[in-house]
C-alpha positions as CSV (number, residue, x, y, z in Angstrom):
1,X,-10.5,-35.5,-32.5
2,X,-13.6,-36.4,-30.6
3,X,-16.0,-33.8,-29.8
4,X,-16.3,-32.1,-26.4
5,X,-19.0,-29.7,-26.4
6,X,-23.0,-30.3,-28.0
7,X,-24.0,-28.7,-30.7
8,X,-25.8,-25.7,-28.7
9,X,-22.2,-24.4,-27.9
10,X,-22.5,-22.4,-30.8
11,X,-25.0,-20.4,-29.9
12,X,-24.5,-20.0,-26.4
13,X,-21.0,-18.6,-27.4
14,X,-23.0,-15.7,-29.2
15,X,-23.5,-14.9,-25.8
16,X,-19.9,-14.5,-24.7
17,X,-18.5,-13.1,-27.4
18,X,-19.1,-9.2,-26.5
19,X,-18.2,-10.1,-22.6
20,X,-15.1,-11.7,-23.9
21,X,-13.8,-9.5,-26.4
22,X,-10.1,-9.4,-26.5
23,X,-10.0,-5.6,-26.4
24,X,-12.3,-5.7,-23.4
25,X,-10.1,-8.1,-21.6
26,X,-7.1,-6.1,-22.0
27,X,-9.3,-2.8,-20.6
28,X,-10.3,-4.9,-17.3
29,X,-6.3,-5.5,-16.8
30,X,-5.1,-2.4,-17.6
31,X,-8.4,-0.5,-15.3
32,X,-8.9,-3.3,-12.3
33,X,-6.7,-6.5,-12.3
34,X,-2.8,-4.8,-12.8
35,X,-3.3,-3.3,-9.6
36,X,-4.9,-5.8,-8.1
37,X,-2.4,-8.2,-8.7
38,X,0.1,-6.2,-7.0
39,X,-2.1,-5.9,-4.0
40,X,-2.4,-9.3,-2.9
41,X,-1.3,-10.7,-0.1
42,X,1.7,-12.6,-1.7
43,X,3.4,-10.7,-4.3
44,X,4.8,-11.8,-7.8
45,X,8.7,-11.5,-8.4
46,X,8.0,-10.8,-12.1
47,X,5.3,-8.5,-11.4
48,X,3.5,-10.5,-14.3
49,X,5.4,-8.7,-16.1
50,X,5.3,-11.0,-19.0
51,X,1.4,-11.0,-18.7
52,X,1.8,-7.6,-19.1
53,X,3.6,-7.3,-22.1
54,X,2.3,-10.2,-24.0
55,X,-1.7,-9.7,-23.0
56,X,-2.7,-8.9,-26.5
57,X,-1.9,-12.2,-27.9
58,X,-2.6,-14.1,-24.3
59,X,-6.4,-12.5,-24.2
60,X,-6.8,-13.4,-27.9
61,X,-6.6,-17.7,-27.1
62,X,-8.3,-16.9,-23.9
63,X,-11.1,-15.7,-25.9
64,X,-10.6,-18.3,-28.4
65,X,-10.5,-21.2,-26.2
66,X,-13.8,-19.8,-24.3
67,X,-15.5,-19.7,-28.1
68,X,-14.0,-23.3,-28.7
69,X,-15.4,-24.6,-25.2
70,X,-12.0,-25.7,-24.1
71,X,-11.3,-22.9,-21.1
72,X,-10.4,-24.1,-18.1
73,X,-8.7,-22.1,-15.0
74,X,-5.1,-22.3,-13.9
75,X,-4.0,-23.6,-10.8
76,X,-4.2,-21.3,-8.0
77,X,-1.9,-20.4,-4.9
78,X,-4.5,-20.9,-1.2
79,X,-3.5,-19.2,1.4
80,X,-4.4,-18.9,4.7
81,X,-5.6,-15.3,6.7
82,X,-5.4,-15.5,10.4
83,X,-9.1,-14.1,12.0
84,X,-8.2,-14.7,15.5
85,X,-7.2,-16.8,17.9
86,X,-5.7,-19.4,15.0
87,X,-9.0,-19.2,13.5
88,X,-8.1,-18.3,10.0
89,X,-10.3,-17.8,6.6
90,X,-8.7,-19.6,2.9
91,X,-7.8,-17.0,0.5
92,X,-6.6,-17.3,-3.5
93,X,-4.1,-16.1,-5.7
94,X,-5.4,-16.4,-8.8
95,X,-3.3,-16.3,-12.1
96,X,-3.6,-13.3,-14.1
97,X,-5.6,-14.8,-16.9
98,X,-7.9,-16.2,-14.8
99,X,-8.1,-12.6,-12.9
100,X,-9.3,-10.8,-16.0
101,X,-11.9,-13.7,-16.9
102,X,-13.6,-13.2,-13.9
103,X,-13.6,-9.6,-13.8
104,X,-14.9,-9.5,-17.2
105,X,-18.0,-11.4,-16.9
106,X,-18.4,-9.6,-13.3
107,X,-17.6,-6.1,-15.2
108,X,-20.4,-7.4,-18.3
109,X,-23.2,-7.4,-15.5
110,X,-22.3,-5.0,-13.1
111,X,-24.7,-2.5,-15.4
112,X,-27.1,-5.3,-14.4
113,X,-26.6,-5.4,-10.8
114,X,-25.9,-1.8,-10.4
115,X,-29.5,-0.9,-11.6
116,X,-31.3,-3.3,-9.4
117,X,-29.3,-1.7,-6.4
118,X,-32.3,-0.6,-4.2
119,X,-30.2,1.7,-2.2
120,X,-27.3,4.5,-2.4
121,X,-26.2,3.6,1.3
122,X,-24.7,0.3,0.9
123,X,-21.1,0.3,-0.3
124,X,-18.5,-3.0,-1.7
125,X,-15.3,-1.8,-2.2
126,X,-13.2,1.7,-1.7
127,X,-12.2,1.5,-5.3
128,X,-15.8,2.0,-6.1
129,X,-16.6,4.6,-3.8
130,X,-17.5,3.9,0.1
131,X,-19.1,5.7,3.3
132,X,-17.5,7.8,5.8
133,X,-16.3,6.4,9.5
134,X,-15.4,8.0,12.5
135,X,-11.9,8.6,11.4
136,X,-13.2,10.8,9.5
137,X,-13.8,13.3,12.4
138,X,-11.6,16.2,12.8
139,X,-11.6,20.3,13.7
140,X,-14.5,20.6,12.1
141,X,-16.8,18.7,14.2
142,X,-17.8,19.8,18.3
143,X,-15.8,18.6,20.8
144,X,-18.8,17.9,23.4
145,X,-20.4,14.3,22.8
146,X,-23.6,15.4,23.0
147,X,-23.2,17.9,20.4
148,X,-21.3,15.6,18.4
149,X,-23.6,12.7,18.4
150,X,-26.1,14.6,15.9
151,X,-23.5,15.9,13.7
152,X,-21.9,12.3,14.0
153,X,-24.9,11.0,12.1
154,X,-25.2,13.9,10.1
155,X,-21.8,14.2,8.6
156,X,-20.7,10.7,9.0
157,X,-23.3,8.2,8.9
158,X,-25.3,10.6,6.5
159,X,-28.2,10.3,8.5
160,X,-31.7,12.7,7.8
161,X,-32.3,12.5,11.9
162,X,-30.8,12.1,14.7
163,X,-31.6,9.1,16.9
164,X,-31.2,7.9,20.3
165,X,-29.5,4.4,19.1
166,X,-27.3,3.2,17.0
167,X,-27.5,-0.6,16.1
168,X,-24.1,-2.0,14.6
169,X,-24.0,-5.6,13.2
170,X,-22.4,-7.7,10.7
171,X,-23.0,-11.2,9.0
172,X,-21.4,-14.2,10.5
173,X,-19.2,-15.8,8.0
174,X,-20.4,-13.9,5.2
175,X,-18.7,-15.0,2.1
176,X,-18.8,-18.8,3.5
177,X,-21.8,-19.3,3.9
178,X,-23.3,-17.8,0.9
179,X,-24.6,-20.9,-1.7
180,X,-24.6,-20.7,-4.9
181,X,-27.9,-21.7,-5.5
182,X,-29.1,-19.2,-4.2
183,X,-26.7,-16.7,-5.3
184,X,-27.7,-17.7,-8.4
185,X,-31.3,-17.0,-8.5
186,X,-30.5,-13.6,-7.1
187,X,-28.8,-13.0,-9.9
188,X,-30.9,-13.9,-12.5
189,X,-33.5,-12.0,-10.6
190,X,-32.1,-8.8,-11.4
191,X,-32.4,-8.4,-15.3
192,X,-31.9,-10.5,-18.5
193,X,-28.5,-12.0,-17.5
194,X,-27.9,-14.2,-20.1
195,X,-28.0,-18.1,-19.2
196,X,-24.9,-19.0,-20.8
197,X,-23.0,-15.9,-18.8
198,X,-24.4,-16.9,-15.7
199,X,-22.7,-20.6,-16.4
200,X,-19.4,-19.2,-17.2
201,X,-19.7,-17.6,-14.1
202,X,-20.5,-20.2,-11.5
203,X,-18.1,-22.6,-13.6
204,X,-14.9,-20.4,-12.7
205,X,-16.6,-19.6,-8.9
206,X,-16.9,-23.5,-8.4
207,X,-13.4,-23.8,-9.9
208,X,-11.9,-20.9,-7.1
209,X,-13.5,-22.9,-4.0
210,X,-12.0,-24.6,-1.3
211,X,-11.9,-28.5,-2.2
212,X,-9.6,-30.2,0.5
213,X,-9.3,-33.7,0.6
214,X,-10.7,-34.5,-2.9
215,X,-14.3,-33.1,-1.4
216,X,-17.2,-33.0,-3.7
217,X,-18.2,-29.4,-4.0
218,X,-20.2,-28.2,-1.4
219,X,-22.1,-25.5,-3.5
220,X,-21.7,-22.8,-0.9
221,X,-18.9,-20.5,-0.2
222,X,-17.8,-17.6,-2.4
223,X,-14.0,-17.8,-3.0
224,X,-12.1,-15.1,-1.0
225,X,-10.1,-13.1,-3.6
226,X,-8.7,-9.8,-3.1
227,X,-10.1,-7.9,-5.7
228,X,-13.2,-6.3,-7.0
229,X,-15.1,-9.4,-8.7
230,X,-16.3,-11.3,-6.0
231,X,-17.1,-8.5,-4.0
232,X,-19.6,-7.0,-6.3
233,X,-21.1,-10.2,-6.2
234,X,-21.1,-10.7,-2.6
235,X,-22.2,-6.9,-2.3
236,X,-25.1,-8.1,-4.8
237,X,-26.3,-10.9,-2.7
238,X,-28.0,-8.7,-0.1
239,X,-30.0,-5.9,-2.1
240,X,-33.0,-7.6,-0.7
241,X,-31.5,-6.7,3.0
242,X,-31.1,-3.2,1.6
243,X,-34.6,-3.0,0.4
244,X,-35.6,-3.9,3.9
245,X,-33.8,-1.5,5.8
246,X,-34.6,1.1,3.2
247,X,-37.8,0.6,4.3
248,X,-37.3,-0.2,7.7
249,X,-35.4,3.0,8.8
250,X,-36.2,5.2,6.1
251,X,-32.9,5.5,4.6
252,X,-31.3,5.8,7.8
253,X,-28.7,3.1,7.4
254,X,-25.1,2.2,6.3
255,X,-23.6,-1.6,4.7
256,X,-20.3,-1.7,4.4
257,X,-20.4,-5.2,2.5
258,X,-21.9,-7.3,5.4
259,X,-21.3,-4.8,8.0
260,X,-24.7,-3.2,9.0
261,X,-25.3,0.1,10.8
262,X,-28.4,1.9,11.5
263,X,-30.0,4.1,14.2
264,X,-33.6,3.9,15.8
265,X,-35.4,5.8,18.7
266,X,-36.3,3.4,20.4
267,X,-34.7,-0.1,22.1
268,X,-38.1,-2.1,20.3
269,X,-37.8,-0.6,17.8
270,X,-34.2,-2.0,16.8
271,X,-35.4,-5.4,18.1
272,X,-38.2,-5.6,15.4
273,X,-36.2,-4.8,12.7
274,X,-32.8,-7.3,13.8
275,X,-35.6,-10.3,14.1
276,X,-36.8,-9.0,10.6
277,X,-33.6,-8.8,9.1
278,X,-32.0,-12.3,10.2
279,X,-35.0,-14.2,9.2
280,X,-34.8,-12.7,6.0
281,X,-31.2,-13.4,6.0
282,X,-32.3,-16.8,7.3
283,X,-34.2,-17.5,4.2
284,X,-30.9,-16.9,2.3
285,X,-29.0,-19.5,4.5
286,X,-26.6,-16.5,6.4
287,X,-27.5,-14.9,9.9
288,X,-26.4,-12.3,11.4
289,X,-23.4,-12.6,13.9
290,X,-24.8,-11.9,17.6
291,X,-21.2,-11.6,19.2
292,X,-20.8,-8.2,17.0
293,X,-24.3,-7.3,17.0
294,X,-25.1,-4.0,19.3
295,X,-27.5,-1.4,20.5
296,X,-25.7,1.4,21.2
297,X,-26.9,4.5,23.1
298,X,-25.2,7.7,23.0
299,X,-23.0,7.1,26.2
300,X,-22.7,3.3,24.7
301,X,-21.6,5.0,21.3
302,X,-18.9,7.7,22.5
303,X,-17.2,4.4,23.9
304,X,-17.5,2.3,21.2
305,X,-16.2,5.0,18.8
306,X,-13.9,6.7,20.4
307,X,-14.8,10.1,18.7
308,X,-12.2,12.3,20.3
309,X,-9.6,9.4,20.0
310,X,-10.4,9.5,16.2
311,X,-10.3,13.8,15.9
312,X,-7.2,13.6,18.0
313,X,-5.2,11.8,15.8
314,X,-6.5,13.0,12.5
315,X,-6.1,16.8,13.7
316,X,-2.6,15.9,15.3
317,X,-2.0,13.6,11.6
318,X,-2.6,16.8,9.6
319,X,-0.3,18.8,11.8
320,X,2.8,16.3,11.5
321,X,2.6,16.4,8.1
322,X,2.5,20.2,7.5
323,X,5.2,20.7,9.4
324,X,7.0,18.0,8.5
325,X,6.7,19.4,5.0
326,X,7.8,23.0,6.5
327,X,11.0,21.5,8.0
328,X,9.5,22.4,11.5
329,X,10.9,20.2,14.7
330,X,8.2,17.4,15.7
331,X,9.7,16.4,19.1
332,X,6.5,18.7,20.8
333,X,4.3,16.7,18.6
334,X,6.3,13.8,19.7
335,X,6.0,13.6,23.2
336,X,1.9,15.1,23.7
337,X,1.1,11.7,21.4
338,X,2.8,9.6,23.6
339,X,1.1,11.1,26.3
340,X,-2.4,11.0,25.0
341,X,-2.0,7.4,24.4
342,X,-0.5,6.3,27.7
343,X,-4.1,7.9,28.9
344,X,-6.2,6.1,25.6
345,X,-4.6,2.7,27.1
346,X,-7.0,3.1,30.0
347,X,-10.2,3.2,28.3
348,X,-12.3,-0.2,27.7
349,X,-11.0,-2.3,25.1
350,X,-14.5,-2.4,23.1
351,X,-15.7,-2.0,19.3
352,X,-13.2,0.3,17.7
353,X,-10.3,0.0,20.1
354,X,-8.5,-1.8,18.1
355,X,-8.7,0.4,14.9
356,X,-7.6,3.4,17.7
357,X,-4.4,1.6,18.4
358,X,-3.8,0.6,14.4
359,X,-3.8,4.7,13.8
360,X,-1.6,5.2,16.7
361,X,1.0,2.8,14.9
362,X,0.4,5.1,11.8
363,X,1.2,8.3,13.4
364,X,4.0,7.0,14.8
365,X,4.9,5.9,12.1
366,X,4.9,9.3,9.9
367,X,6.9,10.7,13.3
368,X,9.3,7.4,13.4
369,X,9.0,7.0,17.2
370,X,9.6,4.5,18.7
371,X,8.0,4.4,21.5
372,X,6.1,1.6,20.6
373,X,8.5,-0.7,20.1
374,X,7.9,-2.6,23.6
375,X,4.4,-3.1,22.8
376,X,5.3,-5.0,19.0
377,X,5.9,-8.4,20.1
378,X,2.2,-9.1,21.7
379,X,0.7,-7.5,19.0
380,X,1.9,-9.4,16.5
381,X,1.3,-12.5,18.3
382,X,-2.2,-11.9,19.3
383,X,-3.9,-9.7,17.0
384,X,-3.3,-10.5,13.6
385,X,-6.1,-7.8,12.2
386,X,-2.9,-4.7,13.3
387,X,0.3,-7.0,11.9
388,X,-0.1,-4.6,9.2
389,X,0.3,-1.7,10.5
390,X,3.0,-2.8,13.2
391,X,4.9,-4.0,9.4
392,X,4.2,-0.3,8.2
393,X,5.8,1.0,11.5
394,X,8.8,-0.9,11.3
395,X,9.4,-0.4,7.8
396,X,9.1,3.5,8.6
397,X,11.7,2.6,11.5
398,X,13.9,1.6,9.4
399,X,16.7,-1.1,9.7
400,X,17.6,-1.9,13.3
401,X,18.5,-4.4,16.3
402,X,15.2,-4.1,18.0
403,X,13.1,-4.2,14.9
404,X,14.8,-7.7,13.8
405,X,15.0,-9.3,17.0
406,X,11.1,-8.8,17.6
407,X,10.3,-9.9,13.3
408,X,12.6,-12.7,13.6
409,X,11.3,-14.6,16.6
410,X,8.0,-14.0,15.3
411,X,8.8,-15.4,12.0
412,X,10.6,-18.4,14.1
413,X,7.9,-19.2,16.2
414,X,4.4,-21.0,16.2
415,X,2.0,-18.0,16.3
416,X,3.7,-17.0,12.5
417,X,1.8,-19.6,10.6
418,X,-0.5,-17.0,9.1
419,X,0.7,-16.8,5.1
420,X,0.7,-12.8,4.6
421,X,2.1,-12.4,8.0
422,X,5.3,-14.8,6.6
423,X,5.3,-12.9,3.7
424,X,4.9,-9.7,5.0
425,X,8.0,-10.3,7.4
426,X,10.0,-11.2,4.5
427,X,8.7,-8.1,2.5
428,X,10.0,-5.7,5.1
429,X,13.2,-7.0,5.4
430,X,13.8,-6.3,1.5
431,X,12.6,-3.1,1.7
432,X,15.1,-2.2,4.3
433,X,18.2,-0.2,3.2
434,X,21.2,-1.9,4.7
435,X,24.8,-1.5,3.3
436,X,26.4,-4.7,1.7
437,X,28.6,-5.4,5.0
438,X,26.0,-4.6,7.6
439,X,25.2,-7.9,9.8
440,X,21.6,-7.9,9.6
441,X,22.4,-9.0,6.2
442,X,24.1,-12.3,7.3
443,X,21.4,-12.8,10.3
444,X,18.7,-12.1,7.3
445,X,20.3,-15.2,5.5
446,X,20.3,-17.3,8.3
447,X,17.0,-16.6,9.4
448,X,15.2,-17.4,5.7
449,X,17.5,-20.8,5.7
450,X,16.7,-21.6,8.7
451,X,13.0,-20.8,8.5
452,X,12.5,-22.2,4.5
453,X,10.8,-25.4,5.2
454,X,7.9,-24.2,7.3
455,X,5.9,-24.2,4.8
456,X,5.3,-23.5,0.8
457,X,5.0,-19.7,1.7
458,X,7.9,-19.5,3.9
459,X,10.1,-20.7,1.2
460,X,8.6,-17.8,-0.8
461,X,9.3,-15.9,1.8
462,X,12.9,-16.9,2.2
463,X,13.8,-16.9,-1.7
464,X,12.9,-12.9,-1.4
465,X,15.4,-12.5,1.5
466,X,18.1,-15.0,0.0
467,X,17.6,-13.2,-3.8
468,X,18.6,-10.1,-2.0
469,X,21.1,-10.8,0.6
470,X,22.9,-13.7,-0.1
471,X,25.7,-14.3,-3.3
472,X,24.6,-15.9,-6.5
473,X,25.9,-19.3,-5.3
474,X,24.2,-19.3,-2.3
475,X,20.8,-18.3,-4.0
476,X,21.5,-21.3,-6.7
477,X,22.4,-23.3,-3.6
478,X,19.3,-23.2,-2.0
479,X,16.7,-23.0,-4.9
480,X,18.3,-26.3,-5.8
481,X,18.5,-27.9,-2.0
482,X,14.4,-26.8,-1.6
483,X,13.4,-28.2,-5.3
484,X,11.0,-30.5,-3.6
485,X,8.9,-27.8,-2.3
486,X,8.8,-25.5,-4.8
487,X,8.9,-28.0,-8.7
488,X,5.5,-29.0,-8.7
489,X,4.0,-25.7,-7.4
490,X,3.3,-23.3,-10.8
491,X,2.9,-20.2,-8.2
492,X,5.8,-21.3,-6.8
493,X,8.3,-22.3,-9.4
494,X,7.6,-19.2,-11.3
495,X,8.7,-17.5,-8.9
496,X,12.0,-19.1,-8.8
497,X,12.2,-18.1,-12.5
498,X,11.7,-14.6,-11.6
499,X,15.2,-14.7,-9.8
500,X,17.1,-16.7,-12.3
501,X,19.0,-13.3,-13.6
502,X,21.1,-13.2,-10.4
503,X,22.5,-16.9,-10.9
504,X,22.7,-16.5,-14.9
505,X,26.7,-16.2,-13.7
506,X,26.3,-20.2,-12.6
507,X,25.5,-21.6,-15.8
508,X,26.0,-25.0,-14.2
509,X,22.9,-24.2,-11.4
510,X,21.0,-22.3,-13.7
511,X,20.8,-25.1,-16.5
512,X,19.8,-27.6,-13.3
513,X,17.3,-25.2,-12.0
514,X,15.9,-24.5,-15.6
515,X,15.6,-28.6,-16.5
516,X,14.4,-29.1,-13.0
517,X,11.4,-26.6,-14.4
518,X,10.9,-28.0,-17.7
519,X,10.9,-31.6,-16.7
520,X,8.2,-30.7,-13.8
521,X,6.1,-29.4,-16.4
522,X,5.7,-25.5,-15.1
523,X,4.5,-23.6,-18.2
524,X,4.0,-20.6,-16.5
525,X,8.1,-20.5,-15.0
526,X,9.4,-21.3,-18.5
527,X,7.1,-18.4,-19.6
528,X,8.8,-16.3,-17.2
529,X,12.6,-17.7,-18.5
530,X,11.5,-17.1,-22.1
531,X,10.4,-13.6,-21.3
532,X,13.5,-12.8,-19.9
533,X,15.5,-14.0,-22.7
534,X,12.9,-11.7,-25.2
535,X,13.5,-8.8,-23.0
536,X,17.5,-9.9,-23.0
537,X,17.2,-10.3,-27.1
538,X,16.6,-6.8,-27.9
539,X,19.0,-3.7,-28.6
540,X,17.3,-1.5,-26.8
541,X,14.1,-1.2,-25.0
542,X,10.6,0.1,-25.7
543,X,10.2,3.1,-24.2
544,X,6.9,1.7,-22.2
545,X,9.3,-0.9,-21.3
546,X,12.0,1.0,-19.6
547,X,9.8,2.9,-17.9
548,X,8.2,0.2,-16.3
549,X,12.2,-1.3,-15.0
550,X,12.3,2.9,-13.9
551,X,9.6,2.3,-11.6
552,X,7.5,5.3,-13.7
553,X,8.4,8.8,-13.2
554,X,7.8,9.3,-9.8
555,X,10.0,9.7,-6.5
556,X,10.5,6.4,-5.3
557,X,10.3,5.1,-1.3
558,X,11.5,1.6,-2.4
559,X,12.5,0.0,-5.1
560,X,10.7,-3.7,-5.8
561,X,12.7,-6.4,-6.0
562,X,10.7,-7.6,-8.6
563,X,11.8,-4.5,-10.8
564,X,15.3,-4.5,-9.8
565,X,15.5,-8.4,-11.3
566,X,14.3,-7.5,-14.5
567,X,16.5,-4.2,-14.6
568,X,19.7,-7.0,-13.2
569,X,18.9,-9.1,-16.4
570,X,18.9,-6.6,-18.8
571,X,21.9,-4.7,-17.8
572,X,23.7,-7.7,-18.0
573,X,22.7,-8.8,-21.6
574,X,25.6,-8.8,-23.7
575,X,23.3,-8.6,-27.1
576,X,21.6,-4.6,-25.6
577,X,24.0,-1.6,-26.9
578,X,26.3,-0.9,-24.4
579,X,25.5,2.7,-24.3
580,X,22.0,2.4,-23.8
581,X,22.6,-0.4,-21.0
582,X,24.9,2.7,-19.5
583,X,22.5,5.6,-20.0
584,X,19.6,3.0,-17.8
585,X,22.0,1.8,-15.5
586,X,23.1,5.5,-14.7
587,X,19.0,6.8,-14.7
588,X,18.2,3.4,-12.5
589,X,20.8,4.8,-10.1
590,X,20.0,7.7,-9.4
591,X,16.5,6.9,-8.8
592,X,17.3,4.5,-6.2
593,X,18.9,5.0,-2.8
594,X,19.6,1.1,-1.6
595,X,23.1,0.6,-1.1
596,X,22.6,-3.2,-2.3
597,X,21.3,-2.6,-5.2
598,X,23.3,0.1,-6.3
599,X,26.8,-2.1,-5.7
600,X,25.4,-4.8,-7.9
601,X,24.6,-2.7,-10.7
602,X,28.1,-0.9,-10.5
603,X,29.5,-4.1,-10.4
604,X,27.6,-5.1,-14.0
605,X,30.3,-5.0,-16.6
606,X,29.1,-3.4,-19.6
């Protein structure tokens, strides 16, 4: 075997070893990337569940293959994430493995960067701490304006004065625009960051970034992943900024990431230090965004953040809930919130607006009015930053005419094309509770056959529907039909492993599906269909192990489909006792309230 590394890998890997220590690795999954994973935008039907199980040995050959020089990244799943007005930002779902290799080398100089961090008032990620916002207002505060605008610094932006301006602004294109190069020298600028760590690093960034059309790399733009690693590096990036406005305001500031706020007396005054800080920003290759940046007076201010908007609706929040936990009738609650928004509709629809409607969904949400139905459809066709919320609402809702008609023509239409928005659709309609005869469940069907070829995502989106809804043969039906979409996709056709317990029944569809995998080469699905066989293999369970198909200890809202697969296969495994397949079956069922789910496991012979 010819060799693939020099002879200095040796000692480079010195290096590595302590950030790549298979115990290490299994803390960062266990602490940041387990939840992580099950936060992204496009969920796993295993739950990475074999990961999970099977990470000691996994982490060991990661670790070995980084000492060997041999480490290269999975393929990754790009999405895309509607901004606005079509304009939309790329976004990865990394693999697992890849996961914790990033946020171990991130997690082996964090002490690094966290040392060199000029400033207390700058903030990266909620997980790690973050700063106040005006939602934070309630009771406590004044109701006047102008004896809220101090304590409104005081308590909320944590300011030591109180100022006739507030200056909000943020970076344009942040995370695209930041090169490497220069990230890089920032970096090493910080502390005694080893070479060879710093390598590894930028060697799985580069491998993350968005390379269309069989580009060279450009050497700029800090992959989009939705979790902690890249944001700490991001958040990193602009201690020099935080230096300067240290200085510049005398502590008197607030970055959220690369949104900026800080307050000045004087109009000049905020001038001098915006030119300041975008040609230092300039120097970096970033500037700031002028559309979003403001100088804000206290009149300007009471409009922007809708203070008494924000108290409302916390104060009225708080009050639901207590007496929704005391049994107590809402219907008063009801009606002065739809009342105080009919009059919020009227104000100016500037800075924080948007966020104002958002928590309107929410309350009405926890009271499951619906008097916001009418509003739904423009909403989730024009601003994607609330589709969120509107999903929360309707799952809150419940199962209904309305609710469908309004998802489904979204999901139908042009303005869907955003991939969490497909997904998220698809999500919801799984998480309702319908009986097995309701006709929503046929119109479900339909819908995710008839929507399937969109796009890669909306045949994810459709095999979470169909796994639910539609009979085994169906399911085996069209997993075979769509093959060309989803065989050469490892994401993908993983996925379609994750649901091969409900067509184990068609051993004819489930050996074509299963050579289909094998002969496209997807290592990752026939890791899935090997775990499930394990899992099928045993007597009885570990006790870690059932509690993980029990969905924990909890009360549950909803139960995952991705659970409820794993609990299908093993309940139907002919080589687990019987009486312990009986005992989980009957604790599964009474920890779950879908009428679905709980006809199919009564239905499980054992």
């Amino acid at each position: 075997m010819g060799h693939v590394n020099t002879p200095r890998l040796n000692e480079r890997v010195l290096n590595l070893d302590e950030c790549f220590n298979p115990k290490k690795m299994e803390e960062v999954w266990k602490k940041y990337v387990k939840e992580a994973m099950r936060g992204q935008a496009l969920l796993d039907l295993h739950d990475y569940f074999d990961f999970h199980r099977n990470k000691a040995e996994i982490l060991r050959s990661i670790s070995n293959q980084i000492r060997k020089g041999i480490y290269r990244p999975k393929p990754h799943y790009e999405i895309v994430v509607e901004k606005k007005l079509g304009i939309c930002r790329h976004q990865l779902i990394p693999s697992p493995e890849d996961a914790v290799v990033l946020q171990s080398i991130v997690e082996s100089i964090s002490p690094i960067i966290k040392t060199a961090q000029p400033s207390e008032r700058a903030f990266y990620s909620r997980s790690h701490g973050g700063p106040k916002s005006e939602a934070d207002i309630d009771e406590k505060f004044p109701y006047a304006w102008w004896e809220l605008w101090p304590q409104f610094q005081e308590k909320i932006y944590d300011f030591k004065q109180t100022f006739a301006f507030i200056v909000v602004t943020d970076i344009s294109n942040y995370f695209d625009n930041i090169i490497f190069r220069q990230l890089r020298n920032v970096l090493a600028s910080y502390g005694k960051i080893e070479e060879s760590l710093l390598d590894f690093l930028f060697f799985m960034v580069e491998n993350f970034v968005w390379r269309p059309d069989y580009l060279p790399l450009s050497g700029m733009g800090l992959p989009q992943l939705n979790y902690d690693a890249p944001r700490l590096l991001g958040h990193s990036f602009l201690f020099e900024v935080d230096k300067y406005l240290e200085s510049q305001t005398g502590g008197n500031f607030v970055r959220w990431m690369d949104d900026i706020d800080f307050g000045v007396h004087h109009i000049h005054e905020a001038k001098v230090i915006l030119r300041g800080l975008d040609e230092l920003l300039l120097t970096r290759g970033i500037r700031l965004n002028m559309g979003k940046t403001k100088i804000l007076s206290m009149s300007e201010a009471e409009d922007y953040f809708l203070p008494n908007e924000n108290r409302y609706l916390t104060i009225m929040t708080k009050r639901v809930k207590r007496m929704v936990k005391a049994g107590l009738s809402i219907e008063g609650e009801k009606q002065k919130i739809r009342k105080r928004f009919r009059k919020f509709l009227k104000k100016p629809k500037v800075g924080r607006w948007d966020k104002i409607l958002g928590r309107y969904f929410s309350i009405s949400a926890l009271t499951g009015d619906k008097f916001l139905q009418d509003r739904v459809p423009d909403i989730l066709r024009d601003q994607p930053g609330l589709r969120n919320q509107v999903l929360r609402y309707y799952k809150r809702l419940g199962p209904n005419k309305t609710s469908f008609k309004h998802l489904a023509d979204f999901l139908v239409s042009m303005d869907c094309f955003d991939d969490p928005s497909v997904f998220g659709v698809a999500k919801l309609f799984v998480d309702w509770k319908i009986s097995p005869g309701h006709s929503l469940r046929r119109k479900i069907v339909s819908l995710a056959l008839s929507t399937a070829r969109k796009s890669p995502t909306n045949f994810l989106a459709s095999l979470w529907m169909i796994t639910k809804y539609e009979l085994p043969q169906g399911l085996s039906s069209f997993i075979t039909e769509h093959s060309n979409i989803w065989r050469f996709s490892s994401f993908l056709s993983r996925q379609v492993a994750a649901v091969s317990p409900k067509i184990m029944g068609q051993e004819s569809d489930y050996k074509t599906i299963k050579k289909i995998i094998s002969d496209s080469g997807q290592l990752d699905a026939l890791r899935v269909l090997d775990h499930l066989n394990e899992l099928n293999a045993f007597s009885s369970l570990k006790s870690a192990d059932r509690l993980h198909i029990l969905h924990g200890n909890n009360n549950i809202d909803v139960y995952p489909l991705q659970k409820y697969l794993i609990a299908f296969s093993v309940l139907n495994s002919e080589k687990m006792n019987s009486s312990y397949r009986t005992n989980l079956r009957n604790d599964l069922i009474s920890r779950i309230d879908d009428p679905i789910y709980i006809k199919e496991l009564n239905d499980i012979t054992i």
